[in-house]
C-alpha positions as a Python dict, from the first residue, in 0.01 Angstrom:
ca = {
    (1, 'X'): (0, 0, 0),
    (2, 'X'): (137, 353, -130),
    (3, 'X'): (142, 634, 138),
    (4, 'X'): (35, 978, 32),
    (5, 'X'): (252, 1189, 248),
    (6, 'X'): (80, 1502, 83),
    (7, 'X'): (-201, 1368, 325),
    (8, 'X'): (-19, 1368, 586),
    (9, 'X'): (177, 1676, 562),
    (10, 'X'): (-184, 1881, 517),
    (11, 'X'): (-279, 1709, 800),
    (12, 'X'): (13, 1742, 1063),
    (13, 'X'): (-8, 2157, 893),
    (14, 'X'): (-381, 2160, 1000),
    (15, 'X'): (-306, 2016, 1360),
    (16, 'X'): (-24, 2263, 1421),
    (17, 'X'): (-251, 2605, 1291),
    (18, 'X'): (-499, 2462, 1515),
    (19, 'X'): (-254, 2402, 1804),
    (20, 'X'): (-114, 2753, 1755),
    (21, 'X'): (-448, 2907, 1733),
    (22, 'X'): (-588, 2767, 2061),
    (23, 'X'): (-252, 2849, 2243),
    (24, 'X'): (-264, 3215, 2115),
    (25, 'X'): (-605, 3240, 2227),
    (26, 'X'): (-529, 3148, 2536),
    (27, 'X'): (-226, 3307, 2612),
    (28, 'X'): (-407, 3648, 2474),
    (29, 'X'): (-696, 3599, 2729),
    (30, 'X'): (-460, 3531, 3034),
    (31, 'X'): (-265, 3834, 2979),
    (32, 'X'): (-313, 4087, 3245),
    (33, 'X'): (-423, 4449, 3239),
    (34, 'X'): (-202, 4718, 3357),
    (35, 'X'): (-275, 5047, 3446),
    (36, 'X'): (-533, 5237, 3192),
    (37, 'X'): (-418, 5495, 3018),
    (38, 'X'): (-652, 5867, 2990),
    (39, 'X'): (-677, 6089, 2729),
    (40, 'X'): (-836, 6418, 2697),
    (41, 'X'): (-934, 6492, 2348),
    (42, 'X'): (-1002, 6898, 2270),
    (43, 'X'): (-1067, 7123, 2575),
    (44, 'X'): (-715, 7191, 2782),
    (45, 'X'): (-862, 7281, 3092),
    (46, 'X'): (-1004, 7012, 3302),
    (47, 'X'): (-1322, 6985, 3458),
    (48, 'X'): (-1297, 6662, 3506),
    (49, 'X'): (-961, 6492, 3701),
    (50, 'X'): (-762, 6198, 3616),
    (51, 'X'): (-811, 6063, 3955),
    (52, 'X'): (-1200, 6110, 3898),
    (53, 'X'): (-1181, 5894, 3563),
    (54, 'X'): (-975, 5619, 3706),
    (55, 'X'): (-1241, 5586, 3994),
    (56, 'X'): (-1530, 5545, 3706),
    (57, 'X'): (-1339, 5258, 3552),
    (58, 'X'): (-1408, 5023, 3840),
    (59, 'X'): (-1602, 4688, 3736),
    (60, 'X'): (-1748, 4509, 4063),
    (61, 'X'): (-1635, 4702, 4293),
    (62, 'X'): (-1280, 4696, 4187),
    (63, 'X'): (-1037, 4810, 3966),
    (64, 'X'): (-939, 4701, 3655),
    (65, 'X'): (-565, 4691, 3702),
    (66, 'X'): (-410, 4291, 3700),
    (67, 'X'): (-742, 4142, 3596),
    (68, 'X'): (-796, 3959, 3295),
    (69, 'X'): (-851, 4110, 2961),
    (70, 'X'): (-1145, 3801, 2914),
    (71, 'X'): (-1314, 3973, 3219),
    (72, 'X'): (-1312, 4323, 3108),
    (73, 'X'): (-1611, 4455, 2966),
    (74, 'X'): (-1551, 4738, 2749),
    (75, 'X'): (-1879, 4859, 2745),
    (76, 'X'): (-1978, 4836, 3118),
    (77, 'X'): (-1626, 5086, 3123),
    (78, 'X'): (-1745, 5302, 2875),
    (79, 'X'): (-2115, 5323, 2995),
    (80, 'X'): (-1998, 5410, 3356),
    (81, 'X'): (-1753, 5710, 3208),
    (82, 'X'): (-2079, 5832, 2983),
    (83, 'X'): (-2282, 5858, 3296),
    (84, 'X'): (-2037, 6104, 3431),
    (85, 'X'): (-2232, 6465, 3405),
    (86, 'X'): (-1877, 6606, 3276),
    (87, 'X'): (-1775, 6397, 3004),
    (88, 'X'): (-1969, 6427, 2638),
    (89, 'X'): (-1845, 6098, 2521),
    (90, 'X'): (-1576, 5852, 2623),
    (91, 'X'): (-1444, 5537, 2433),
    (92, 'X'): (-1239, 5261, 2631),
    (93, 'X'): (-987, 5067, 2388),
    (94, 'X'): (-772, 4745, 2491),
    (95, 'X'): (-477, 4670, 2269),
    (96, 'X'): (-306, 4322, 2191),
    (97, 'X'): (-80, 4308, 2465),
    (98, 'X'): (-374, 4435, 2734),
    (99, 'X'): (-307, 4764, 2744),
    (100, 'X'): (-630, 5018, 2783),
    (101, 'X'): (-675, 5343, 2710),
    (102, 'X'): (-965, 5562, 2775),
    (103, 'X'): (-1042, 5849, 2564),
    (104, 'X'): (-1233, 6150, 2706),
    (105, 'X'): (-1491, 6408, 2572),
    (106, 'X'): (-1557, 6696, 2814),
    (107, 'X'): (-1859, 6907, 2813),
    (108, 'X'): (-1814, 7251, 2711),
    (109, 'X'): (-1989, 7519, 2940),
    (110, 'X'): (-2109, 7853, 2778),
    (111, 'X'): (-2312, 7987, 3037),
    (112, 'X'): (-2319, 7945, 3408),
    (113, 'X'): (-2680, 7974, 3614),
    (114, 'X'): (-2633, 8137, 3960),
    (115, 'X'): (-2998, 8127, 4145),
    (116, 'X'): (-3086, 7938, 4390),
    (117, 'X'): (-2858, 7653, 4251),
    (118, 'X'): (-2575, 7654, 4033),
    (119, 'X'): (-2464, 7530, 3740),
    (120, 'X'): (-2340, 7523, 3427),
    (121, 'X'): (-2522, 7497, 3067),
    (122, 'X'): (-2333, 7302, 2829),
    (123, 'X'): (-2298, 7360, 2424),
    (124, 'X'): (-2602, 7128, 2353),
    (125, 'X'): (-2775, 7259, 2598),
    (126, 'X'): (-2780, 7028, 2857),
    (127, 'X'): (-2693, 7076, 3266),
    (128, 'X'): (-2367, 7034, 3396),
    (129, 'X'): (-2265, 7080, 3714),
    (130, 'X'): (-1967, 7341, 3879),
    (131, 'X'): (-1606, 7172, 3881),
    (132, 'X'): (-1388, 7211, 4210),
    (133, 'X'): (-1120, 7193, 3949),
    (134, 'X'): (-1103, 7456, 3666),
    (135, 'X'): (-1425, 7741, 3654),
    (136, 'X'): (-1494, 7851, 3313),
    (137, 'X'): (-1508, 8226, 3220),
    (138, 'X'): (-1866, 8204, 3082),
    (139, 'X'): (-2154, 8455, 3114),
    (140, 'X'): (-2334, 8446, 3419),
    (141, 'X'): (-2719, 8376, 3407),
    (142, 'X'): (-2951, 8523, 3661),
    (143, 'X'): (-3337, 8540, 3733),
    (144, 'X'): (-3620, 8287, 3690),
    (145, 'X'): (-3441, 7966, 3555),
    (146, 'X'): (-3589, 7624, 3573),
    (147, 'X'): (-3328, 7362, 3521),
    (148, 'X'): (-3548, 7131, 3280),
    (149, 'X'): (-3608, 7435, 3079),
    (150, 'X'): (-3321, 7552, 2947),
    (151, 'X'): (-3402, 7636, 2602),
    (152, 'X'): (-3395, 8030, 2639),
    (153, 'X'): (-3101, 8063, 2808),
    (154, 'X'): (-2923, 7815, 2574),
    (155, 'X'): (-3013, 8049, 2276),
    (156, 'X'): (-2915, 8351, 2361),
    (157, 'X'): (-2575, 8189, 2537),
    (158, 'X'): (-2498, 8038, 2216),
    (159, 'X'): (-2575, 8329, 2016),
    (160, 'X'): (-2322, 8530, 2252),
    (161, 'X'): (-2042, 8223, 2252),
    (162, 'X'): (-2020, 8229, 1832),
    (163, 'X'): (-2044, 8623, 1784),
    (164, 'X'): (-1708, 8777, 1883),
    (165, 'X'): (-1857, 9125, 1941),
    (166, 'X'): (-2125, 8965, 2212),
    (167, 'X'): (-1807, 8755, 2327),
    (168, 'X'): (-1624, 9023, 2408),
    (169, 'X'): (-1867, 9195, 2576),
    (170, 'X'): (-2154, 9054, 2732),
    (171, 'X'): (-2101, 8897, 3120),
    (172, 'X'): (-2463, 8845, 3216),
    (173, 'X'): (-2782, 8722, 3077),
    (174, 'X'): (-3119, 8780, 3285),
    (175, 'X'): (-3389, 8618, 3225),
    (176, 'X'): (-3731, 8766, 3351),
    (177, 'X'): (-4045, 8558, 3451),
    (178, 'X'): (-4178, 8625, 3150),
    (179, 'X'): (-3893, 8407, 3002),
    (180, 'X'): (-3766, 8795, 2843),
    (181, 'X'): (-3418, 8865, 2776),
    (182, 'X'): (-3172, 9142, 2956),
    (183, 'X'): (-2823, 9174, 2862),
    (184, 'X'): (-2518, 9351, 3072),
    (185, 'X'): (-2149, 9424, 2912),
    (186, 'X'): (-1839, 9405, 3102),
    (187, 'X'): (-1738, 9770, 3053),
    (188, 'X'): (-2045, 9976, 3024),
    (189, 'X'): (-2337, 9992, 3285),
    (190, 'X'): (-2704, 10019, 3139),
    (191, 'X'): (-2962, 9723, 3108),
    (192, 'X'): (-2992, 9568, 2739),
    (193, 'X'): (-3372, 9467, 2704),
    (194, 'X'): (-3348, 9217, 2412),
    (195, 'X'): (-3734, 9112, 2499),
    (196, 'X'): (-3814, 8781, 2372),
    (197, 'X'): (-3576, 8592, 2118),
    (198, 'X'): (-3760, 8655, 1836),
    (199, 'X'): (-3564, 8818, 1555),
    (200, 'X'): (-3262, 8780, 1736),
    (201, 'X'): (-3006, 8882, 1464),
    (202, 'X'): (-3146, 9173, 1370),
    (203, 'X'): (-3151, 9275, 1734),
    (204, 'X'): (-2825, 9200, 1782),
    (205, 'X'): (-2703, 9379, 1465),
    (206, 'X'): (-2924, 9638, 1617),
    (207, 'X'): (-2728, 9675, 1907),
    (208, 'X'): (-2371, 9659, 1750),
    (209, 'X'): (-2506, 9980, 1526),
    (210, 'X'): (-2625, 10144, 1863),
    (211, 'X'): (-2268, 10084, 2045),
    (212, 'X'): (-2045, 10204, 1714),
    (213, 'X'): (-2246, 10503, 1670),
    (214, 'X'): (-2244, 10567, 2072),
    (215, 'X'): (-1865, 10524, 2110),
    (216, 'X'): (-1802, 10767, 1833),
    (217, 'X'): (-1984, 10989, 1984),
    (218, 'X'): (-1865, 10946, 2329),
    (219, 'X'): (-2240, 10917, 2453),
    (220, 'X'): (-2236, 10548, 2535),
    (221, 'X'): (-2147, 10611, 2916),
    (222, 'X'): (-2476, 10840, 2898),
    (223, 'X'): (-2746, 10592, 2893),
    (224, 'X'): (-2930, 10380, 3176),
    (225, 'X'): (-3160, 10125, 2948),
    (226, 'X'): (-3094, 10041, 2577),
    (227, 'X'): (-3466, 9843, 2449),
    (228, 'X'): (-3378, 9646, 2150),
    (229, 'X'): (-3755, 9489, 2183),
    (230, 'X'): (-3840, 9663, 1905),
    (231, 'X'): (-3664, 9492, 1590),
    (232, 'X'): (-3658, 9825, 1367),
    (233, 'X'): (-3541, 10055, 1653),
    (234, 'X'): (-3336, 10128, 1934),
    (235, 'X'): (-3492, 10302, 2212),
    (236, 'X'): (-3247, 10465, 2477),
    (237, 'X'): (-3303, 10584, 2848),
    (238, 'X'): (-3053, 10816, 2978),
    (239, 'X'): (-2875, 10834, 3333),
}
C-alpha cells in the first residue's frame, strides 16, 4: 500500500494552525491588564480629574488593574464614564498586549446659572454641574431659571459664545419671569432689554449699530436702558 505523504503533511499543517491558534487564544486571554491609560481629546482645561476617571473605571467594585482582559467589559467601562455629568463621550480601547486606554470628551460650558442653585449649561444645551477643578469664564445667568427648561437661556448663550462682538462683551444674561431677555457688558453699565428671542439677529445687529455710533460719539457712558424689543429701533433711556 502507497502512502500519500501530501495527506499527511496537510494534515500534521492543520493540527499545528490549530494548536497555535488555541494556544494564542489562550495566552491572549490570560494576559493581564495594567494600568489604563486617559486621554483628553479637545478642551485643555479640566473639569474633570484623572483621579476622577480612574475611579469610574471600576467593574465590581474593583479596579481594573491585573485582571484579565477576558473579564473586562468594554462597554460596562465606557457606559460608567458616559454617565459622568462632565464627560460628552468617552471610548475605552484594549490593545493586543492588554493595554487600555480611555479616551475623554468633556462638556463645554457657555453659560453658568447662579440662582438658587448653580450650574453650568453646556454647548447642547444640557446641565452640567460646577467643577472644584477649573471654573470657566462664561456669562453668568440670573433670574427665573428652571433647570429642565433651558431652552432660552441656551439660545441667547450660544448666540453670545459664536459672535465675537457679544463675546467680548456681554457677562450676564437675565432672564425675567416672562422668560424675556436682559443683557449687561463688562465695561459699560445700562440694562440691554433684548425682549423675547424673536428676531434675534437683527436685534443683535441692532445693538452693535447702537454701540459704534455711541462710542463715536462718546455718549455710550450716557445711557441707563438700551430696548432692542423693538426689531426696527433702538430706544435709549438716559442716566
Amino acid at each position: 500500500m502507497r502512502v500519500n505523504y501530501n495527506y499527511i503533511k496537510v494534515f500534521v499543517l492543520l493540527v499545528l494552525v490549530v494548536f497555535l491558534y488555541v494556544f494564542s487564544s489562550f495566552k491572549n486571554a490570560s494576559r493581564i491588564v495594567g494600568d489604563p491609560s486617559i486621554k483628553f481629546v479637545g478642551e485643555e482645561n479640566l473639569f474633570i480629574t484623572h483621579e476622577t476617571v480612574s475611579k469610574l473605571l471600576i467593574q465590581n467594585q474593583e479596579g481594573i488593574k491585573n485582571k484579565a482582559k477576558e473579564i473586562i467589559d468594554l462597554n460596562g467601562l465606557e457606559s460608567a464614564l458616559n454617565s459622568n455629568p462632565m464627560i460628552k463621550e468617552a471610548q475605552v480601547f484594549m490593545s493586543v498586549d492588554g493595554s487600555i486606554t480611555a479616551e475623554i470628551k468633556q462638556k463645554k460650558p457657555i453659560a453658568r446659572v447662579s440662582t438658587n442653585a448653580s450650574y453650568y449649561v453646556d454647548e447642547q444645551g444640557s446641565f452640567m454641574p460646577l467643577s472644584t477643578n477649573y471654573t470657566a469664564r462664561v456669562p453668568l445667568v440670573t433670574g427665573i431659571i428652571l433647570k429642565n427648561d433651558l431652552k432660552n437661556v441656551y439660545t441667547i448663550a450660544k448666540k453670545i459664545q459664536s459672535d465675537e462682538f457679544l463675546k467680548k462683551h456681554v457677562v450676564e444674561i437675565h432672564q425675567n419671569e416672562n422668560k424675556t431677555i436682559d443683557l449687561k457688558f463688562r465695561l459699560y453699565d445700562f440694562k440691554i432689554e433684548l425682549g423675547p428671542l424673536k428676531l434675534l439677529d437683527k436685534k443683535i445687529n441692532n445693538l452693535k449699530v447702537f454701540c459704534q455710533k455711541a462710542i463715536k460719539d462718546k455718549t455710550i457712558g450716557n445711557y441707563s436702558v438700551v430696548n432692542l424689543k423693538f426689531d426696527n429701533q433702538v430706544i435709549c433711556t438716559k442716566k
